[in-house]
C-alpha positions in Angstrom: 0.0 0.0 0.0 1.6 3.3 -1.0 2.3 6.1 1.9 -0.4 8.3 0.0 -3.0 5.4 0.5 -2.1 4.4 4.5 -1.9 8.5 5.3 -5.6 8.4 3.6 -6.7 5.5 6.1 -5.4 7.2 9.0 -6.9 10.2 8.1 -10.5 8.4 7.6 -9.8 6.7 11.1 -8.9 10.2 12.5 -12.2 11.3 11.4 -14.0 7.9 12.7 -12.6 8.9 15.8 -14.1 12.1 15.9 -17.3 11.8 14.5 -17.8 8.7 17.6 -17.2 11.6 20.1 -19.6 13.7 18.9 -22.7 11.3 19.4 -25.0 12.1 22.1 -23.9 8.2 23.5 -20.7 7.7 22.9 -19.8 3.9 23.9 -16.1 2.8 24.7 -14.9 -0.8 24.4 -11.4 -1.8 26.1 -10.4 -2.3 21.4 -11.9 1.6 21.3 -10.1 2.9 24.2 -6.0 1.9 22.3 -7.6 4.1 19.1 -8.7 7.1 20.6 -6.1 10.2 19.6 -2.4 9.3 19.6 -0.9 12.1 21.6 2.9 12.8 21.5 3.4 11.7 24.6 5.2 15.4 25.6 2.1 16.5 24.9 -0.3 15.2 28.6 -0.6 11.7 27.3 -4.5 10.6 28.0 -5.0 8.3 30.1 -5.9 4.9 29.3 -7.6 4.0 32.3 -10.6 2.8 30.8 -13.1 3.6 33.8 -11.8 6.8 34.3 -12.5 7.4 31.0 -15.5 5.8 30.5 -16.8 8.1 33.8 -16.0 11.5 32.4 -18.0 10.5 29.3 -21.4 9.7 31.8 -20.5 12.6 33.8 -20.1 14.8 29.7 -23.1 13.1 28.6 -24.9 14.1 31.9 -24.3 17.6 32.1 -23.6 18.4 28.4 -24.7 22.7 28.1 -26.1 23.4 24.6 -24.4 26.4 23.0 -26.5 29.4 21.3 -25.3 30.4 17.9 -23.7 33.7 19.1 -21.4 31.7 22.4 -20.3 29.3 19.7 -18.9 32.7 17.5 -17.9 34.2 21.0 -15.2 31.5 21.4 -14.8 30.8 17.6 -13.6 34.3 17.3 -11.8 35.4 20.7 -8.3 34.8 19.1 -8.8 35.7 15.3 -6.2 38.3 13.8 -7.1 39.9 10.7 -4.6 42.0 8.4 -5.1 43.6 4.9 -2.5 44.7 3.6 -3.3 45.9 0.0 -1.5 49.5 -1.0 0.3 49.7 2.3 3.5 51.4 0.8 3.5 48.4 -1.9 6.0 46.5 1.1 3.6 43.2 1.5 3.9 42.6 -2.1 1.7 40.0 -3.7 0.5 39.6 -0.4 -3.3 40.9 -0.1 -3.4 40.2 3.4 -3.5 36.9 5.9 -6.0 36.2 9.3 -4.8 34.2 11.7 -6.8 32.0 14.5 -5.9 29.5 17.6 -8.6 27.7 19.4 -7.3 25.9 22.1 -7.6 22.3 23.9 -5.1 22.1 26.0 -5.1 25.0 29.0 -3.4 27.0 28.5 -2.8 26.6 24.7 0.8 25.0 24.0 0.3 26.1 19.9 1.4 29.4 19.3 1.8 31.9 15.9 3.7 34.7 14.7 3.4 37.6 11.9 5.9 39.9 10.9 7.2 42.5 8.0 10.6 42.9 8.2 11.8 46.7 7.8 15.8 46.5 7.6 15.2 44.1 4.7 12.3 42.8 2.3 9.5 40.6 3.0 7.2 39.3 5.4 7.5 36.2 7.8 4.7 34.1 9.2 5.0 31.0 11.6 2.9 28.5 13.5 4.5 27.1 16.6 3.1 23.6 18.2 4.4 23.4 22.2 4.8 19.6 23.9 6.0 18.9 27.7 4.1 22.8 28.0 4.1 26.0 25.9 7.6 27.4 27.3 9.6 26.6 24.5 6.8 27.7 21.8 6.6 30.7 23.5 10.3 31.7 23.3 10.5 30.6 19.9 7.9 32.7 18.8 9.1 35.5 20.6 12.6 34.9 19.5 13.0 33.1 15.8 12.3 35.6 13.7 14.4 38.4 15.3 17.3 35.9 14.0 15.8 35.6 10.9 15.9 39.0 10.6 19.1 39.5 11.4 20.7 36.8 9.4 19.2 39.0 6.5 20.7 42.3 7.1 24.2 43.3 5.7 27.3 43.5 8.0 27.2 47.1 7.6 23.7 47.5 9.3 24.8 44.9 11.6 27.7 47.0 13.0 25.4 50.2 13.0 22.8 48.5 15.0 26.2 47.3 17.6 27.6 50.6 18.0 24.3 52.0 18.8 24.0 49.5 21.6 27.4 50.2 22.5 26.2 53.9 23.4 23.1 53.7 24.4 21.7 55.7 20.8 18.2 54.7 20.2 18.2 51.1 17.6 15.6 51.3 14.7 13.3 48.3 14.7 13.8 45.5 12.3 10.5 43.7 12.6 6.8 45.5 12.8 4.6 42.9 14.6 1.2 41.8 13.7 -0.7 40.2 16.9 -3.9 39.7 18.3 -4.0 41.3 21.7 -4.7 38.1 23.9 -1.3 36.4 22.4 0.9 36.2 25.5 4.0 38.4 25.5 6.8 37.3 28.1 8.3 40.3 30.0 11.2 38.8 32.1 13.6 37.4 29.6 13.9 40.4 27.4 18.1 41.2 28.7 18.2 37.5 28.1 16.9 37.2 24.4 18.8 40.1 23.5 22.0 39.8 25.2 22.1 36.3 23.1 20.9 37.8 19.9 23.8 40.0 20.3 26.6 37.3 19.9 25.4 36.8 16.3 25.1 40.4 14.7 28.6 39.9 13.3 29.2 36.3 12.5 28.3 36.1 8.9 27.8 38.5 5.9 25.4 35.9 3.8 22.0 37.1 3.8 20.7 34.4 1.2 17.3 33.6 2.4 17.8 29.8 2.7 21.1 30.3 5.0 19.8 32.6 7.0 16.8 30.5 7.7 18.7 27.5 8.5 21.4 29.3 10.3 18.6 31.4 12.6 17.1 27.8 13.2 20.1 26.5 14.7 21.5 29.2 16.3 17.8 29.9 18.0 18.3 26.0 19.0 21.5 26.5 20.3 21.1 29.5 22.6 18.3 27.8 24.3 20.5 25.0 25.1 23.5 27.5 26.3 20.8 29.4 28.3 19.7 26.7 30.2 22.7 25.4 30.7 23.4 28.6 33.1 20.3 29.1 34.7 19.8 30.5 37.8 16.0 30.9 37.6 13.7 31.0 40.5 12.7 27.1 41.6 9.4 26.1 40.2 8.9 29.2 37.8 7.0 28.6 34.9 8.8 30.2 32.4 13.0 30.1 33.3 15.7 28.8 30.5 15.3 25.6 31.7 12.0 25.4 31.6 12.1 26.2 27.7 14.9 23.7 27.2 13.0 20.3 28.5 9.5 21.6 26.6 10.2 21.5 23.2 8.1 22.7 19.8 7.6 22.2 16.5 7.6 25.1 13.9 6.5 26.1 10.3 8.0 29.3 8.9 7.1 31.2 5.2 9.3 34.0 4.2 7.7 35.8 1.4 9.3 38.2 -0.7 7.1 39.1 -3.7 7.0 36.3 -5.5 9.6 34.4 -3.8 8.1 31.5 -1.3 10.5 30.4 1.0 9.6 27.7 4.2 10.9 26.2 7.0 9.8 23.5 8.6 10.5 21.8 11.5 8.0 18.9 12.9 4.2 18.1 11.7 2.7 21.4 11.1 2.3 22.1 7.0 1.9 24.3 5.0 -0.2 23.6 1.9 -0.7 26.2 -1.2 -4.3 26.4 -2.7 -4.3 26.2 -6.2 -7.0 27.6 -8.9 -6.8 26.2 -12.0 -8.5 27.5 -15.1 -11.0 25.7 -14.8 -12.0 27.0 -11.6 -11.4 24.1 -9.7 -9.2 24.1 -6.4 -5.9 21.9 -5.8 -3.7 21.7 -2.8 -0.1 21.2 -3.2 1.8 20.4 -0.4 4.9 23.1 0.5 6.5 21.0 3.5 7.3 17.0 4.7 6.4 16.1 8.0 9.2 14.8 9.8 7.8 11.4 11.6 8.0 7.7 11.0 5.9 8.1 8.5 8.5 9.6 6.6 10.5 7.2 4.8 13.5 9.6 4.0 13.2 11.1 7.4 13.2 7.6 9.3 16.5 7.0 6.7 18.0 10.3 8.0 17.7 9.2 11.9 19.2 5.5 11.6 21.9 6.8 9.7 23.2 9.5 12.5 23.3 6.5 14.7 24.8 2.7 14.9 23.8 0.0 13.5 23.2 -1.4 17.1 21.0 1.0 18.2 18.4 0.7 14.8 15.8 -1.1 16.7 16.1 1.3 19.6 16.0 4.9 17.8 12.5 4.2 16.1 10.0 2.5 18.3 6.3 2.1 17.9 7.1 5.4 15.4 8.5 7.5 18.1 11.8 8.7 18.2 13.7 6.6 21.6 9.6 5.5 21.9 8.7 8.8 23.1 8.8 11.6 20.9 6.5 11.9 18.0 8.5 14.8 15.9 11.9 14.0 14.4 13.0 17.6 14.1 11.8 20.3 17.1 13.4 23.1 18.9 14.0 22.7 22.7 13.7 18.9 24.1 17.3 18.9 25.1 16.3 15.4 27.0 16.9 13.9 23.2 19.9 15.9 22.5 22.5 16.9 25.8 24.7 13.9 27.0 23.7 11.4 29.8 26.4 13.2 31.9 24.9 16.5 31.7 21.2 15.7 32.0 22.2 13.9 35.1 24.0 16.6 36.2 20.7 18.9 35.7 18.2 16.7 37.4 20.0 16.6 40.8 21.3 20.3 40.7 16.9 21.3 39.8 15.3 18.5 41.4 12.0 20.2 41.4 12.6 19.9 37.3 11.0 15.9 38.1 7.7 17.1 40.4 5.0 15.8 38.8 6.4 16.4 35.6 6.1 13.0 33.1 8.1 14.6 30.3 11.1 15.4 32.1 12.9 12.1 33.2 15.9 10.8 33.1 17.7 9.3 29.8 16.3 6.2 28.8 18.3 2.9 29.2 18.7 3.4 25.4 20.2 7.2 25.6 23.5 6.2 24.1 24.4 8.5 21.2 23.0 11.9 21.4 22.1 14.2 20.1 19.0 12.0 18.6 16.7 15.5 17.8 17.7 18.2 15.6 17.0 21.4 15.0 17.6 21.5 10.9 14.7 22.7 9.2 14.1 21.3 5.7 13.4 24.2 3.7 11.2 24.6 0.5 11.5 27.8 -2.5 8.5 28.2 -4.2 7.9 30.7 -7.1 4.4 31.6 -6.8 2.5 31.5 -10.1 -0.6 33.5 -11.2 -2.9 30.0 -9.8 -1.7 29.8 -6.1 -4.3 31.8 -4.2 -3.5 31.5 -1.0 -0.9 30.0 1.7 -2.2 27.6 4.7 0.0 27.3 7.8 -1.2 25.4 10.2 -0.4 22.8 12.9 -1.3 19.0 13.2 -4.8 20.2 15.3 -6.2 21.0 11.9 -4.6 18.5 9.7 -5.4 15.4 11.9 -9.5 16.6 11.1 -9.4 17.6 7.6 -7.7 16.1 4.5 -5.4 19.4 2.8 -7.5 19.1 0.0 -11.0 19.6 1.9 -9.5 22.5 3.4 -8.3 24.3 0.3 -12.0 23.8 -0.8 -13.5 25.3 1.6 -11.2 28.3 1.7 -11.1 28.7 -2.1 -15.6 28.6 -2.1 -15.3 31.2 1.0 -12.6 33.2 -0.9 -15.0 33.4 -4.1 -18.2 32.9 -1.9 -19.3 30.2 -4.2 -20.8 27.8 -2.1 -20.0 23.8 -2.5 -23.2 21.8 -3.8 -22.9 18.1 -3.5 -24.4 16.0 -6.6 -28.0 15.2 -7.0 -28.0 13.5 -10.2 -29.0 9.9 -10.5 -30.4 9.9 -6.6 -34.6 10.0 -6.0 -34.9 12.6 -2.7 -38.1 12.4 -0.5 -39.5 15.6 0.8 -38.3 15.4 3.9 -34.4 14.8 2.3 -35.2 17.5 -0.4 -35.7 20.2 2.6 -32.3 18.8 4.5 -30.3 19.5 1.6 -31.7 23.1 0.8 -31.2 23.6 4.6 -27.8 22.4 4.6 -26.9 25.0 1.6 -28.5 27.6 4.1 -26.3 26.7 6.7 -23.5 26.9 4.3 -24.0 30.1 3.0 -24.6 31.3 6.7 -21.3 30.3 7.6 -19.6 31.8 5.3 -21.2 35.0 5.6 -20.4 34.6 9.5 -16.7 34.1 9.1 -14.6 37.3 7.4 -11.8 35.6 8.7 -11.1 32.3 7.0 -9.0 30.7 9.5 -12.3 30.9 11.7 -13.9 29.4 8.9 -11.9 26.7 8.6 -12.0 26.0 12.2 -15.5 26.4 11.9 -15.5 23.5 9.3 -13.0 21.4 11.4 -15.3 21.1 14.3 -19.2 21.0 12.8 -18.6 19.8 9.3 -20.3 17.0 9.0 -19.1 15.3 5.6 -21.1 16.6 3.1 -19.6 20.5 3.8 -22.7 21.4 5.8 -22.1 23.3 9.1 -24.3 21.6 12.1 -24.3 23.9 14.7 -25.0 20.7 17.4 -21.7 19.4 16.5 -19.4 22.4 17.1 -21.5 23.2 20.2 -20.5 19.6 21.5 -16.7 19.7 20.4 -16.4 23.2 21.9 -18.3 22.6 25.5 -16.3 19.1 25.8 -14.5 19.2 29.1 -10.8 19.4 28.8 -9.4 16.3 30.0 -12.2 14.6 27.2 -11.8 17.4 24.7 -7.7 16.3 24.4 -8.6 13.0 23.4 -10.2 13.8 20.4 -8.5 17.1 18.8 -5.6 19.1 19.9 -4.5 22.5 20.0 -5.3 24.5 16.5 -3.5 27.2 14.9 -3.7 28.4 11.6 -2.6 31.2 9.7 -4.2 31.9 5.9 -1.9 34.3 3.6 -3.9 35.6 0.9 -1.9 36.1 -2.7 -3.2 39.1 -4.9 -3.7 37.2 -8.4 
């Protein structure tokens, strides 16, 4: 069976899953319970205590709270982030604008995003972050990653201007304007930190070629966090200290855009698919990135190679890298990349790092030639072409309920409010299914005309779909009122960011 076909059964499965959780009874076996959602296990692994679970489904079941139409938009639309961008100076481009939305499950959220035009250099950078083992590290990376990205992109003589103006306390001109929602979390304490790091690389290199200086930002990013934690003196039991950031790790999907010029970085299982119009009108996706899992047969080739022979049928286990970690590539989760020695050395200087925390333990009796994680993004050019209508970033929440092509449909009907109608040839309707069908194109056009933000609508879609492109309101009332220890097991944290291309 070819890769295409088995990631087409998962998905199907995926959606099985889903659909199962939705019902008004849902019914666990001790077969169901080893299906439900795969979690990386960084990421609060569910419990597969099978009466635990089967009781918070009574007590969900018991107490479920119907939604009205306007709390389902209330939470739908809390985090949305909208920007147009058309005639603003002529700097964004073919870029028309881009909306942005996270809806979480886990609390708080561990995805995060990022939006950026960069105004020492050209271009625009955009980035979806998924957090495991907590949202530290995604939150420092999406503080932090594109402020090396943006540096790696200036000349050296900007570089020593922006130096000497540290050096005497002149004012430094901005090289990034920001684009965030006002509920995305800013961290406050680690500023000196961040920049005090950033600092050591203004004068390293005089290559600003787009694909080194995403790979090089990348690493370096990577390699700061480990140096910082390495020295950390934070206050015990903090939330958010260097070493915090170091055992979480995260995943991360990166566009550059520079007119026409498509550039991404990707790290982990979050995509980022292109939706294509052809002349015909119809809508294609095509795929920009590679997720880096088992699933991955050049990816799995990559990891056994870095390691012996010996240790083959230890590096890769039930498709987790060491058994444990779902992602091959992720920033942070220096517990798959520092030596025994040093880890060890860690855990009884912090022993408070090990309270009633899972993901941070020590090596595994198969922890024998690290580093086993990397940092590397694979990166992709794209030249965009009249056809490609849009950009999709997005992490795994979204991808794990809709198939890429599904969601460039319903983005390309929102974008050209043409509304999907499913076949009614060669079928004999009663009345009753006559009106369900007219009422399910109401509901579609309703939607749409709900959602200016397509990222909500595509979330909107994710959750209440319910196969034939209809929007049941029932459905995204249940997904969304799901308590949170239930609502983990059957989607995770969603972020997604829509670029929108001027044809």
């Amino acid at each position: 069976m070819s890769q295409t076909s088995v990631h087409h059964l998962r998905h199907q499965w995926s959606l099985h899953r889903w659909t199962a959780a939705l019902q008004g009874y849902v019914t666990l076996n001790r077969s169901t319970l080893l299906h439900i959602r795969h979690f990386n296990p960084s990421k609060s692994t569910v419990s597969t205590n099978p009466p635990m679970i089967l009781n918070l489904i009574r007590q969900y079941n018991g107490n479920a709270k119907h939604m009205s139409l306007p709390q389902i938009n209330h939470a739908l639309k809390a985090n949305e982030y909208s920007l147009k961008a058309n005639g603003y100076d002529g700097r964004y481009g073919l870029i028309k604008g881009f909306d942005s939305n996270i809806l979480p499950s886990n609390s708080p959220s561990e995805d995060r995003r990022s939006a950026a035009t960069c105004l020492q250099s050209r271009g625009m950078l955009f980035g979806v972050f998924d957090g495991h083992a907590g949202y530290a590290c995604a939150q420092a990376v999406s503080e932090r990653l594109f402020y090396y990205i943006a540096v790696s992109l200036l000349p050296l003589k900007t570089l020593i201007d922006i130096e000497e103006a540290v050096e005497s306390d002149r004012p430094v001109f901005p090289v990034l304007q920001w684009h965030k929602n006002p509920n995305d979390y800013v961290s406050t304490d680690a500023g000196k930190l961040y920049f005090s790091s950033l600092r050591t690389d203004l004068h390293e290199d005089d290559d600003n070629d787009i694909q080194t200086a995403l790979r090089s930002a990348f690493k370096r990013l990577d390699n700061d966090i480990s140096l910082e934690a390495q020295v950390d003196c934070g206050v015990p039991f903090a939330h958010f200290t260097p070493l915090r950031v170091a055992l979480s790790g995260c995943t991360a999907c990166v566009a550059h855009m520079d007119r026409e010029d498509l550039h991404v970085a990707n790290l982990g299982d979050s995509r980022a698919v292109l939706g294509v119009q052809g002349e015909d009108g119809r809508w294609s996706a095509l795929t920009i990135t590679n997720d880096h899992n088992a699933h991955n047969s050049d990816e799995m080739q990559r990891v056994l190679s870095e390691h012996p022979a010996s240790e083959h049928k230890t590096v890769v286990r039930h498709d987790r890298l060491l058994g444990l970690l779902i992602p091959f590539r992720a920033f942070g989760d220096m517990k798959f990349k520092w030596s025994s020695e040093l880890l060890n050395r860690i855990y009884e200087a912090r022993p408070e790092l090990l309270i009633g925390n899972q993901n941070a333990k020590m090596p595994s009796p198969n922890y024998h030639t690290p580093p086993y994680l990397t940092a590397e993004p694979e990166i992709t050019y794209h030249k965009l072409r009249p056809q490609d209508k849009f950009l999709i970033l997005a992490t795994d929440g979204l991808w794990e309920l809709m198939h890429r092509q599904t969601v460039v449909q319903v983005l390309g009907e929102h974008r050209s409010h043409i509304q999907r109608k499913k076949p009614v040839s060669r079928l004999c309707f009663t009345v009753g299914q006559m009106h369900r069908l007219l009422q399910e194109r109401k509901s579609r056009a309703r939607s749409a005309l709900e959602d200016e933000n397509s990222a909500t609508h595509l979330i909107r879609h994710a959750l209440g779909d319910d196969g034939c492109g209809s929007i049941e309101p029932k459905r995204i009332s249940k997904m969304l009122s799901l308590p949170q220890d239930l609502a983990r097991m059957y989607r995770d944290d969603m972020t997604i960011i829509v670029i929108h291309f001027n044809s």
